[in-house]
C-alpha angles and dihedrals in degrees: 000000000000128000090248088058096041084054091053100044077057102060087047096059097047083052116114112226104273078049102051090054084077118118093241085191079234124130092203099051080047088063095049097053086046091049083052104050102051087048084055088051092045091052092045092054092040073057101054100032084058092051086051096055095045088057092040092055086041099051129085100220144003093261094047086057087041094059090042094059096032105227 
């Protein structure tokens, strides 16, 4: 990484989050928008799998979970 890129990286990650949205013409702050995005995809479906769970062990029947979550 050059020092140019490093300086950018730098100024990404002292964005705020409406900051942070620019577009920084750096492949390495790309990576780490994408990286951070999937993290962000993989909490949000930990999140739902455990609120499943918790409806499925809460539930009577299979039907009963089906119609709580609406599939």
């Amino acid at each position: 990484m050059s020092p140019k890129e490093l300086v950018t990286l730098l100024k990404y990650v002292k964005e705020d989050l409406e900051g942070s949205e620019k577009d920084f013409h750096n492949p390495y702050v790309e990576q780490l928008k994408n990286l951070i995005c999937e993290i962000k995809g993989s909490k949000e479906w930990v999140k739902e799998l455990k609120q499943h769970t918790q409806l499925a062990l809460q539930s009577k029947s299979l039907e009963e979970f089906s119609d709580k979550i609406k599939v």
